[in-house]
Every structure is written in structure tokens, then in C-alpha cells.
ZAGUNU-395587 format. One record per atom (N, C-alpha, C): x, y, z. Coordinates in steps of 0.2 Angstrom, whole numbers, padded with zeros to 4 digits, always signed. Atoms other than C-alpha are relative to their C-alpha. Example, Ala and Ser with C-alpha at 12.3 -4.5 7.8 and 13.67 -1.06 7.14 Angstrom:
BEGIN
+0004-0006+0000+0062-0022+0039+0004+0006+0000-0004-0006-0001+0068-0005+0036-0004+0005+0003
end
This chain:
BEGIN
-0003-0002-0007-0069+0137-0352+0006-0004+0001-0007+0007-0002-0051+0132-0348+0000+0000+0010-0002-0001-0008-0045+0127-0331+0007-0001+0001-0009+0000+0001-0026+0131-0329+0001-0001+0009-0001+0002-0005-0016+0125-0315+0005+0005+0004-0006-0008-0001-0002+0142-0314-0003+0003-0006-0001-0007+0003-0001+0158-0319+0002+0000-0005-0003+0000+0006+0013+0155-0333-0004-0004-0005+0002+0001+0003-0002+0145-0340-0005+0005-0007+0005-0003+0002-0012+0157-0345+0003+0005-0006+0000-0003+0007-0013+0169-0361+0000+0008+0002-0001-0006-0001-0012+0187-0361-0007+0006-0003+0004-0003+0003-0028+0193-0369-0005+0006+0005+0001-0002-0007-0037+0206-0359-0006-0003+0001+0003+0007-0005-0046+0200-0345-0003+0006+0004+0001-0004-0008-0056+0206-0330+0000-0005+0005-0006+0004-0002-0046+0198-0317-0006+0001+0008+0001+0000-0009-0054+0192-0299+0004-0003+0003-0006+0003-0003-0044+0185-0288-0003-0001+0009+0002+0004-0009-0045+0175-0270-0001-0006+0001+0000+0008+0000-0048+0160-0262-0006-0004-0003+0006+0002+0002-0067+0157-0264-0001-0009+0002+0001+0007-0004-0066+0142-0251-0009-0002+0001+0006-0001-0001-0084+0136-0254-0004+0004-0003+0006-0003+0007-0091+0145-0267-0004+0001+0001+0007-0001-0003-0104+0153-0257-0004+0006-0005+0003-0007+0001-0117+0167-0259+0006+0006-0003-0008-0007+0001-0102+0182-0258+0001-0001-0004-0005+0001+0005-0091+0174-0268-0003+0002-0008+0004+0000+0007-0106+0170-0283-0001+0009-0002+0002-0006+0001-0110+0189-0280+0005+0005-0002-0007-0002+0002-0092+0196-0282+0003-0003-0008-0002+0004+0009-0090+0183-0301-0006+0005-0002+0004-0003+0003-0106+0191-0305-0001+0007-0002-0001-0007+0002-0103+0209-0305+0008+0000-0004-0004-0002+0004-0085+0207-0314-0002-0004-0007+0002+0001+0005-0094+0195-0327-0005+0005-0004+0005-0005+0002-0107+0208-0330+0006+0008-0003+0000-0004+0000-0095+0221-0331+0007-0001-0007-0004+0005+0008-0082+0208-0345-0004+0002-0005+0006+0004+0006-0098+0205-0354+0000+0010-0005+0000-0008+0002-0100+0226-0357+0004+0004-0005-0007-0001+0002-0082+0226-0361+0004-0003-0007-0005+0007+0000-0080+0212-0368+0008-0004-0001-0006+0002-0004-0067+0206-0359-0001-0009+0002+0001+0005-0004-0064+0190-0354+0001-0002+0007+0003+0002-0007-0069+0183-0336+0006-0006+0002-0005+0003-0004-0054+0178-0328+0000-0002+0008+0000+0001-0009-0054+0169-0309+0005-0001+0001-0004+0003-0002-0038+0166-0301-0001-0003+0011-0001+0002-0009-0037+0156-0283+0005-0005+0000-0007+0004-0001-0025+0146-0274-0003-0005+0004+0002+0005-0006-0024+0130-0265+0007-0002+0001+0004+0000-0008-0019+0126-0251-0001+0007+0000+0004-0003-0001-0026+0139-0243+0004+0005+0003-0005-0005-0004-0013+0154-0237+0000-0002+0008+0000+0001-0007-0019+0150-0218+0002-0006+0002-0001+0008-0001-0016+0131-0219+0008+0002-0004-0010-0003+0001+0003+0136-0226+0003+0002+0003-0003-0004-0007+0007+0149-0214-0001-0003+0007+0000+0000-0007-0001+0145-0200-0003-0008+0002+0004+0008-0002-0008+0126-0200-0006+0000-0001+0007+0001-0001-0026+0129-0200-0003-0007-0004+0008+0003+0003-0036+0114-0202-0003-0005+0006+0004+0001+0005-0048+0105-0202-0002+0007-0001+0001-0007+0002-0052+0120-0212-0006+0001-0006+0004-0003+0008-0060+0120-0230-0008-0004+0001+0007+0001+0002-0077+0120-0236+0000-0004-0006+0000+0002+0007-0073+0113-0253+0007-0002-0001-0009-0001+0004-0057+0103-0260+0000+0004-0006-0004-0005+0005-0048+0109-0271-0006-0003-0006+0004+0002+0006-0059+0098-0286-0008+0002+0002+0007-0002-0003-0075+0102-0277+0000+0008-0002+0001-0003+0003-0071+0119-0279+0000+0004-0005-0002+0001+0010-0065+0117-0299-0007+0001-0001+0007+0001+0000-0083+0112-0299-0006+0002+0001+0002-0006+0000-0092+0125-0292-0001+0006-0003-0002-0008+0000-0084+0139-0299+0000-0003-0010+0000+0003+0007-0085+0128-0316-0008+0003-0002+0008-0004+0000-0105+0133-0315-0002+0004-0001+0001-0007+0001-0104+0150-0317+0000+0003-0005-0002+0000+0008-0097+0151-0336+0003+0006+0002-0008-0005+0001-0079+0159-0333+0001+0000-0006-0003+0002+0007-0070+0160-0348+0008-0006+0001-0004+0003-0001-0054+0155-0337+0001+0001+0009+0001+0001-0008-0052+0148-0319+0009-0003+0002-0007+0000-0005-0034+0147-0311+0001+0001+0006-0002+0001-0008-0029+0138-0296+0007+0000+0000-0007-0001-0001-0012+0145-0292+0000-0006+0007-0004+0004-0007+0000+0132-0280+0001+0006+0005-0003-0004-0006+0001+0143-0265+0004-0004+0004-0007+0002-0005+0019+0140-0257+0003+0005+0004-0007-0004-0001+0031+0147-0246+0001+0007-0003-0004-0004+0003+0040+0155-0258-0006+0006-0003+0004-0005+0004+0025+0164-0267-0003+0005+0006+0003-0006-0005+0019+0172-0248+0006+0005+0000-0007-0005+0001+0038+0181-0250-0001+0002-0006-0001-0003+0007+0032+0187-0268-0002+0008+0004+0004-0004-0001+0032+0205-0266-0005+0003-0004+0005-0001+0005+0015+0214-0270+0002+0004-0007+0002-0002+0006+0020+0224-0285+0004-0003-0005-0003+0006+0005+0031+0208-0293-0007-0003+0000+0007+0004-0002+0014+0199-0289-0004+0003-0007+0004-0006+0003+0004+0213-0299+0002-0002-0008-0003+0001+0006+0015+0213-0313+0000-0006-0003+0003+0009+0004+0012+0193-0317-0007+0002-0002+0007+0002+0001-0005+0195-0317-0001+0006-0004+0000-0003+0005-0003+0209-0330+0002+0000-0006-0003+0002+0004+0008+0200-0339-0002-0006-0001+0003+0006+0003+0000+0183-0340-0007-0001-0001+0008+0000+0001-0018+0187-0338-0006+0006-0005+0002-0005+0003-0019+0203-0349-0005+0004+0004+0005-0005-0004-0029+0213-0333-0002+0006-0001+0001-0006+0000-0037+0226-0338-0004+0004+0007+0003-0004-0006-0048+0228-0321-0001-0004+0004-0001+0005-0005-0047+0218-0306-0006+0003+0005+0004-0001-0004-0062+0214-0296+0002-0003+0007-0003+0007-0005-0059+0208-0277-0005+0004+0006+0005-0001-0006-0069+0211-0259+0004+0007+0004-0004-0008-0006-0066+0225-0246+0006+0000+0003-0009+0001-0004-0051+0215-0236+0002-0002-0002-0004+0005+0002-0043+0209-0251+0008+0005+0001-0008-0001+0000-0022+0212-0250+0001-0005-0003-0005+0006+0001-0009+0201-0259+0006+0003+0002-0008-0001-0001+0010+0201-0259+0002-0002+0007-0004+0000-0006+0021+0199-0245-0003+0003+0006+0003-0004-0004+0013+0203-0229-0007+0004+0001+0006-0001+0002-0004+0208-0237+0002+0006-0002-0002-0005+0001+0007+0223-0240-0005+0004-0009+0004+0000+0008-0004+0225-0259-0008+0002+0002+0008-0002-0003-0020+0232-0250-0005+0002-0005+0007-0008+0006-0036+0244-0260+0004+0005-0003-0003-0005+0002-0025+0257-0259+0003-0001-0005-0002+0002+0004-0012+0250-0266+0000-0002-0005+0001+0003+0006-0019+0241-0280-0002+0007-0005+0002-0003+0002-0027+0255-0283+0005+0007-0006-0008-0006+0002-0011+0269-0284+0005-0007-0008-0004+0002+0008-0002+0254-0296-0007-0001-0006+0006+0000+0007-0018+0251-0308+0001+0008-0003+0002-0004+0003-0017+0269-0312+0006+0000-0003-0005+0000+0004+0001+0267-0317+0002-0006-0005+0001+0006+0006-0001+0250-0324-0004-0003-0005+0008-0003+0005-0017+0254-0335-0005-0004+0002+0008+0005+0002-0031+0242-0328-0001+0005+0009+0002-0006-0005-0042+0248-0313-0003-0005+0005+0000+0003-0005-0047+0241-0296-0007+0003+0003+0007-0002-0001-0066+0238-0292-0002-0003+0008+0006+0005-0005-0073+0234-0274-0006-0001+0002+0009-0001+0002-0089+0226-0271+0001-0003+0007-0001+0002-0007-0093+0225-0253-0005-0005+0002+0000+0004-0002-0098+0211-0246-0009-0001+0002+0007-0002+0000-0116+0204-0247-0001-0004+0005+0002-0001-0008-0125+0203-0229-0007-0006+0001+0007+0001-0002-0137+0191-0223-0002+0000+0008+0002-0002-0006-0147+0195-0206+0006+0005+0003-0005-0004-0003-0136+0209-0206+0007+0001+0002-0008+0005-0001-0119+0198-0204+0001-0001-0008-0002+0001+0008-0109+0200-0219+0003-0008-0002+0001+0008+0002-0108+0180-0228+0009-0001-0004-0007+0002+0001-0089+0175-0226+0002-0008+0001-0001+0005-0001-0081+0159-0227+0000-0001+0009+0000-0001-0008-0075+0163-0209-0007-0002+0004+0005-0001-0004-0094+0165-0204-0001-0007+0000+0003+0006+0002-0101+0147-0213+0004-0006+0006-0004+0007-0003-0084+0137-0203-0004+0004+0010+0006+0000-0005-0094+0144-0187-0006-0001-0001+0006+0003+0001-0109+0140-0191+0000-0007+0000-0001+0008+0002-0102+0121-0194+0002+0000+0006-0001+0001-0006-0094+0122-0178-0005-0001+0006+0005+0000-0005-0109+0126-0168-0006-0007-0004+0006+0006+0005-0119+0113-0181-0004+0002-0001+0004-0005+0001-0128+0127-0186+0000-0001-0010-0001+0003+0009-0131+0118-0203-0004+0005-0004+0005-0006+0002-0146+0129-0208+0002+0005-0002-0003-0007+0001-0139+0144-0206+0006+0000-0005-0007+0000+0006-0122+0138-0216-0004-0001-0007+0007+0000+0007-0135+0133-0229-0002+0005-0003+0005-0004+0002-0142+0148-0232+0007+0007-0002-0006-0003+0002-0124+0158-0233+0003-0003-0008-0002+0003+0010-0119+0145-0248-0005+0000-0002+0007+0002+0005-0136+0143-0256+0000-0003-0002+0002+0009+0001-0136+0125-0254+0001-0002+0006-0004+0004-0004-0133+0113-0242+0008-0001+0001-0007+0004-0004-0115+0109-0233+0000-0007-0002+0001+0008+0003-0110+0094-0242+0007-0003+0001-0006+0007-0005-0096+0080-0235-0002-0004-0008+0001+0007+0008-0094+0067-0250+0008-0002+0002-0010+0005+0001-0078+0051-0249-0005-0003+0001+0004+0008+0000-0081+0033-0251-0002-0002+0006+0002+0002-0007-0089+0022-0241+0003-0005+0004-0008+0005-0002-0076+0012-0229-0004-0005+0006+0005+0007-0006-0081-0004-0217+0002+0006+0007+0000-0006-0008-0085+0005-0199+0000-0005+0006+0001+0006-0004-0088-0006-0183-0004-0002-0002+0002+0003-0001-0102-0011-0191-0007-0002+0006+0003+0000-0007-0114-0009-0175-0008+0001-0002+0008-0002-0001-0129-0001-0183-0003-0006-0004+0003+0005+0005-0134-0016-0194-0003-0005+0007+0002+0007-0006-0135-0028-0177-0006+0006+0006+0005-0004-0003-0148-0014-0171-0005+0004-0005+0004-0004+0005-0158-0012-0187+0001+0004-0003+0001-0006+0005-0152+0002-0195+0008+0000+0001-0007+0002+0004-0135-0003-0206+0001+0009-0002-0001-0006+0004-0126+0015-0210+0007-0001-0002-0007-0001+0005-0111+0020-0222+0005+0005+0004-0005-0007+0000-0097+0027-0216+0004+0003-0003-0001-0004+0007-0092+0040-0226+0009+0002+0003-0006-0003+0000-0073+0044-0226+0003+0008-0004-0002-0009+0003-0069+0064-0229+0007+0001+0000-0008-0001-0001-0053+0071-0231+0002+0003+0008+0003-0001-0005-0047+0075-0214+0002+0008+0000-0002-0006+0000-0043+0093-0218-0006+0004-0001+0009-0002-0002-0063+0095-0220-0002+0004+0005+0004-0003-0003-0072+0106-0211-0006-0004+0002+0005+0002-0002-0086+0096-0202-0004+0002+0007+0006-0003-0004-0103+0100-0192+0004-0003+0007-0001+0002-0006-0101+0099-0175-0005-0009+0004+0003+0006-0001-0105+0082-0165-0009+0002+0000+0010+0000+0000-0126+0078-0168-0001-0004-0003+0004+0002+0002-0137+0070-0176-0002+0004-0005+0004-0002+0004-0143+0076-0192-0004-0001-0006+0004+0001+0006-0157+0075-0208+0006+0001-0005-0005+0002+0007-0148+0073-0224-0001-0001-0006+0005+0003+0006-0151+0070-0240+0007-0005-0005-0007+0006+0003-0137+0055-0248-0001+0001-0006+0001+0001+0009-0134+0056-0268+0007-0006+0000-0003+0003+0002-0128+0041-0273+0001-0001-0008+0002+0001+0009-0124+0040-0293-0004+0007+0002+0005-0005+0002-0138+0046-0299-0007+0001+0005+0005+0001-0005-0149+0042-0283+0001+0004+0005+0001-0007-0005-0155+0052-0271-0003-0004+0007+0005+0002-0006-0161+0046-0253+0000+0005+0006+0001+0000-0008-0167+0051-0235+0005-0002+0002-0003+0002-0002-0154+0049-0223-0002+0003+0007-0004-0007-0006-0149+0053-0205+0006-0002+0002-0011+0001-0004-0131+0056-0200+0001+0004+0005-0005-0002-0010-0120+0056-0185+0005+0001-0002-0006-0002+0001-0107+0064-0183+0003-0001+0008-0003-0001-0008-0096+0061-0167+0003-0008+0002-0004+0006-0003-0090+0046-0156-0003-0004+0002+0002+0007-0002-0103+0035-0154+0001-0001+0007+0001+0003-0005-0104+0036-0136-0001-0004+0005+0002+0006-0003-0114+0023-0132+0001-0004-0001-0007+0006+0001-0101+0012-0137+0007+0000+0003-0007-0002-0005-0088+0021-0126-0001+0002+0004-0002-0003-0006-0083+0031-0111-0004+0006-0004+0002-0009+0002-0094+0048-0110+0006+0004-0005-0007-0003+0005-0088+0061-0123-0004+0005+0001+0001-0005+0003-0092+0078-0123-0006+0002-0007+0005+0000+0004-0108+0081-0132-0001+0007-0004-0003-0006+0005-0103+0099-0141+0005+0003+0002-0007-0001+0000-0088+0105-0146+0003+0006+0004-0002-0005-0003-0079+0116-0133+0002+0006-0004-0001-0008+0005-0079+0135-0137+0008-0002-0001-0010+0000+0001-0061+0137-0147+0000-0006-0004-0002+0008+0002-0061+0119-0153-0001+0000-0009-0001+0001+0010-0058+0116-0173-0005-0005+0000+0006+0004+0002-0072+0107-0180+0002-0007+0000-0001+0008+0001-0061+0091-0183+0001-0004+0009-0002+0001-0006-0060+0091-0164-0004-0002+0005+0005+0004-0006-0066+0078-0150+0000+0006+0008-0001-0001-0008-0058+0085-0134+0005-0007+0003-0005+0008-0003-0048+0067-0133+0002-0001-0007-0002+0002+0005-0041+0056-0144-0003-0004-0004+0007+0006+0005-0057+0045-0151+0000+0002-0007+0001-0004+0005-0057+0049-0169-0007+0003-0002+0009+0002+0001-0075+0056-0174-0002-0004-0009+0002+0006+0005-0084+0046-0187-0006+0004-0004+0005-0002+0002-0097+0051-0201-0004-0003-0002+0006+0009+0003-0112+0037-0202-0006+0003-0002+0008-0001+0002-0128+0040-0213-0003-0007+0001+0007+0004+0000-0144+0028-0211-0001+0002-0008+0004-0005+0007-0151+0031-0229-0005-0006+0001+0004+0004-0002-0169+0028-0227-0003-0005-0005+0005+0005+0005-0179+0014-0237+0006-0002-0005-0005+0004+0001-0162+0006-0243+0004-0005+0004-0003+0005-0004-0152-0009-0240+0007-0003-0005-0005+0003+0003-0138-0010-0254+0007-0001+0003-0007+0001-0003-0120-0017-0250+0004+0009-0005-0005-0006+0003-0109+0001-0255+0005+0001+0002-0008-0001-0005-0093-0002-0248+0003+0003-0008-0005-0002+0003-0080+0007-0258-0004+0006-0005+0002-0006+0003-0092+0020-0268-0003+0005+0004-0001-0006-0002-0093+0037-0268-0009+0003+0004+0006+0000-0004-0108+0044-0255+0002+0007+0001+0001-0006+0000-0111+0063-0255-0005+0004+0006+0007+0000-0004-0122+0070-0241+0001+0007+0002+0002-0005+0000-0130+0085-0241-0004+0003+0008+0002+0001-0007-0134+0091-0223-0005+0007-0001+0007-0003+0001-0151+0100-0220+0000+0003+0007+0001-0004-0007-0154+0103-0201+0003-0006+0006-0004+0003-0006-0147+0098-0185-0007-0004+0005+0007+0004-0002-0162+0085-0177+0003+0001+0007-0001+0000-0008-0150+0085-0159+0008+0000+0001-0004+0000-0002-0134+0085-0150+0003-0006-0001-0001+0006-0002-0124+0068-0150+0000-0001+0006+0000+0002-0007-0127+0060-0134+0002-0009+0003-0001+0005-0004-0125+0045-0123-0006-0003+0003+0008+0004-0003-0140+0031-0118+0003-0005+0005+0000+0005-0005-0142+0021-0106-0001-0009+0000+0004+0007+0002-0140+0003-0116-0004+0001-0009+0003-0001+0007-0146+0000-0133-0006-0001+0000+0008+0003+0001-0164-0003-0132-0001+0009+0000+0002-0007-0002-0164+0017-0126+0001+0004-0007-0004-0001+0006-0152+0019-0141-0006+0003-0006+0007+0001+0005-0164+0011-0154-0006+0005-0003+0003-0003-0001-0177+0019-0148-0001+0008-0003-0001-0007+0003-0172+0037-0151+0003+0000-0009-0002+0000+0008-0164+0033-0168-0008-0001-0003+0006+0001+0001-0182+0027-0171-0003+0008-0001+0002-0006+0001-0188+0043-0167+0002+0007-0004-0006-0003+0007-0173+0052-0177-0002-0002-0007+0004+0000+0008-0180+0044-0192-0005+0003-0002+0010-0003+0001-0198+0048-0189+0002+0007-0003-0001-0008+0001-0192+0066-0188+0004+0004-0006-0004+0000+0006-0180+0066-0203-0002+0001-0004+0006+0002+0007-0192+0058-0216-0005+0007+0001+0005-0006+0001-0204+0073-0211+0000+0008-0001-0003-0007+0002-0193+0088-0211+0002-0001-0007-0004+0002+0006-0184+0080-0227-0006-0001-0007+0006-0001+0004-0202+0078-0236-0003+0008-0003+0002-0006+0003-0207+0095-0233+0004+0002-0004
end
């Protein structure tokens, strides 16, 4: 498998070419590489992906916090599939101003396309002007052919990036779960925090993400930590810690981007990992999120605090065993 970084990297041998962003390497995604590798293999052809980072929306229009997956996160995903070749084009500027059938012609000329596989509302080019139709009408003039595979559905809601960053907004981890066919996973080192849970029994990591992350909405959640090669129980917070400041908003106003309080308090990512006690300052802590145990909230004093973290544990350790 190679992994090229541009277009001009790439060889000319024929290919069956997909194309898109594949923010998060969910279900859909895996299901859309699956039917062009199946139809390479027949051919045999070679299994070409091409995607881009940043992310067309976060270029044009600013969107973040936005991704489900960095850019190397996503390498790593799509590396698991057995491509033959995975190209993350830079998306700039300049390349939203490529018209679609200069765009076309690269990828016929550097990827050898004999048939491009993409989803029901894929467009390139300028202005998304390079539609179905489109690719469709130049593929018969430019010999490779253009397959759509629509979009696979679960409880009847077809499984889009779009759908999973609502579901993290609402903390609706479960159900984002079940769209990637994993857990929602936050991974950065572990950085000094205020330190606060240690002087009330239960010392957590705070984990530093990128901030263009997409993260669950304020709560309280089960977890599962991979350190190394370690694996623990955890429960993680996500939010402001309330009960060390001024009330906050206990779920994120409709409309609100997932990185967003409603003020200016930064929010914070703190795991407990259970039946542990090592110093991990500065290593890397991956945390796989399972189910939403409660909102973030405000108490009345730390004994009340305590108390319910206690009962957050209890209930952690037992949904995280089954």
C-alpha cells in the first residue's frame, strides 16, 4: 500500500478511483471502498482512494470544531481496509476554483481511472459544478465509467458524517457508535489540569485534543482509556466543571458547534481511569467513548460532588463490564 500526499504523486496504472472526504471512516464510507474494491479485484484493477485535508467546509466557510478523525487518524483508518493507494490531496483555495472537467482530466491522467466510484451527492469542481450527471456525460467521453452506491441507512436515517457530528452534539455517543462501527474516540497527551480530582479521591488525565475536534456535548460519560498497550475503565467529563465556577449551561444550546460552552470558560476533557494510579503526564491517552451516564451538572459543595462521582463510577464499571 502506498500513501501519497498529491495527486502529481501518483502513477498512472488503471485504477478504480473513489473519491471524497471520508471524515471518520464510518460504516458508509467502509461500504462505498467495499463495493469499488470488490469490483478492482474482478477487474483487476487497482483500488485507488483519493481525499483531502482540510476539509472543503473548514476552507470555505470556517467550520470547526468539525472532524471526527485527523488527518493521521484518518490515514490509519482507511489504512485497514487493504487499498492499494490512499491520497490525501491539500485542499486549497486555489483547488475550489479548479474547474470540474480540468479536475477530471488530473485524475485520469495521474491515477489511470478507469471507473470512479463516489455516493449519491458527490460533485467536484468549481462550485460542485462536476455533479452524477456530469461525471457521468465526461466518463463516456473520457473512457472510465461512474458508479453510485447510495448511501447505507441505519433506523432508516441514511449514516453520514453530517448525522454522527449531531449525534456528538446532542452526546448521543451510542448512536455515533453504531454509525462508525466503533466507538467515538478523542486521543492527545495528557497535560497538568487544575488538578482538583486528586484532593477528592479520584485523580483524572486531562486529555488535550486538537481544537478543531469534534467533541460529545457536555456530560458525564463511561469510557474505555487505551494507554500503550493498556486498556482501562474510565469515566470522562466533558465540560466546565461547574462546581468549581459560576453555573454553566448543562447542554449545548440548539445551533451551538460541539467545541462550544455559551461563554468564554474553555471546556476540558478529564478521564478517572478506574483501578489506576500512575503519574502519565505528557503520554499519549486515547479514549473511546461508550455511553452518556448524564448531563454535566452543578452541586451543591463537594461532598454532594464526591458522592455522585461515586455513583458515576459504580455505574461505569457495570455497563463497561457487560
Amino acid at each position: 500500500m502506498k500513501i501519497l500526499s498529491d495527486l502529481s504523486q501518483a502513477s498512472a496504472e488503471p485504477s478504480s478511483l473513489t473519491v471524497g472526504y471520508f471524515d471518520g471512516v464510518h460504516r458508509g464510507h467502509r461500504y462505498l471502498i467495499g463495493q469499488a474494491q470488490a469490483s478492482a479485484s474482478r477487474q483487476k484493477l487497482r483500488t485507488v482512494l483519493l481525499s483531502f485535508y482540510p476539509h472543503p467546509s473548514v476552507v470555505l466557510r470556517g467550520a470547526e470544531p468539525f472532524y471526527l478523525s485527523t488527518r493521521d487518524e484518518k490515514i490509519a483508518l482507511l489504512a485497514e481496509l487493504g487499498l492499494d493507494v490512499i491520497i490525501v490531496q491539500p485542499f486549497t483555495p486555489g483547488l475550489a476554483k479548479t474547474r470540474a472537467l480540468e479536475f477530471v482530466d488530473v485524475l485520469v491522467r495521474q491515477t489511470g481511472m478507469v471507473e470512479m466510484w463516489v455516493g449519491p451527492d458527490f460533485a467536484l469542481g468549481y462550485r460542485r459544478e462536476g455533479d452524477i450527471p456530469f461525471l457521468r456525460r465526461t466518463g463516456q467521453e473520457r473512457g472510465f465509467s461512474v458508479n453510485v452506491v447510495n448511501r447505507l441507512k441505519l433506523d432508516d436515517l441514511a449514516i453520514n458524517s453530517s448525522r454522527i457530528r449531531q449525534d456528538l452534539r446532542e452526546g448521543n455517543v451510542t448512536l455515533a457508535a453504531r454509525c462508525l462501527g466503533r466507538p467515538y474516540c478523542l486521543q492527545g497527551p495528557v497535560v497538568i489540569g487544575a488538578q482538583r480530582g486528586r484532593t477528592i479521591g479520584f485523580p483524572t488525565a486531562n486529555v488535550e485534543v486538537p481544537a478543531e475536534r469534534a467533541v460529545p456535548a457536555n456530560g458525564v460519560y463511561a469510557a474505555w482509556a487505551q494507554l500503550k498497550d493498556e486498556r482501562y475503565r474510565a469515566v470522562v467529563n466533558v465540560g466546565t466543571r461547574p462546581t468549581f465556577t459560576q453555573p454553566v449551561p448543562t447542554l449545548l444550546p440548539q445551533g451551538a458547534r460541539a467545541g462550544s460552552t455559551g461563554d468564554d470558560r474553555p471546556r476540558t476533557i478529564e478521564a478517572h481511569l478506574m483501578d489506576f494510579s500512575r503519574d502519565i503526564y505528557g503520554q499519549r491517552l486515547a479514549l473511546d467513548f461508550v455511553t452518556r451516564l448524564r448531563p454535566e451538572q452543578r452541586f451543591n459543595g463537594i461532598d454532594e460532588l464526591v458522592a455522585q462521582i461515586h455513583r458515576d463510577v459504580r455505574r461505569a464499571r457495570k455497563m463497561l463490564h457487560r
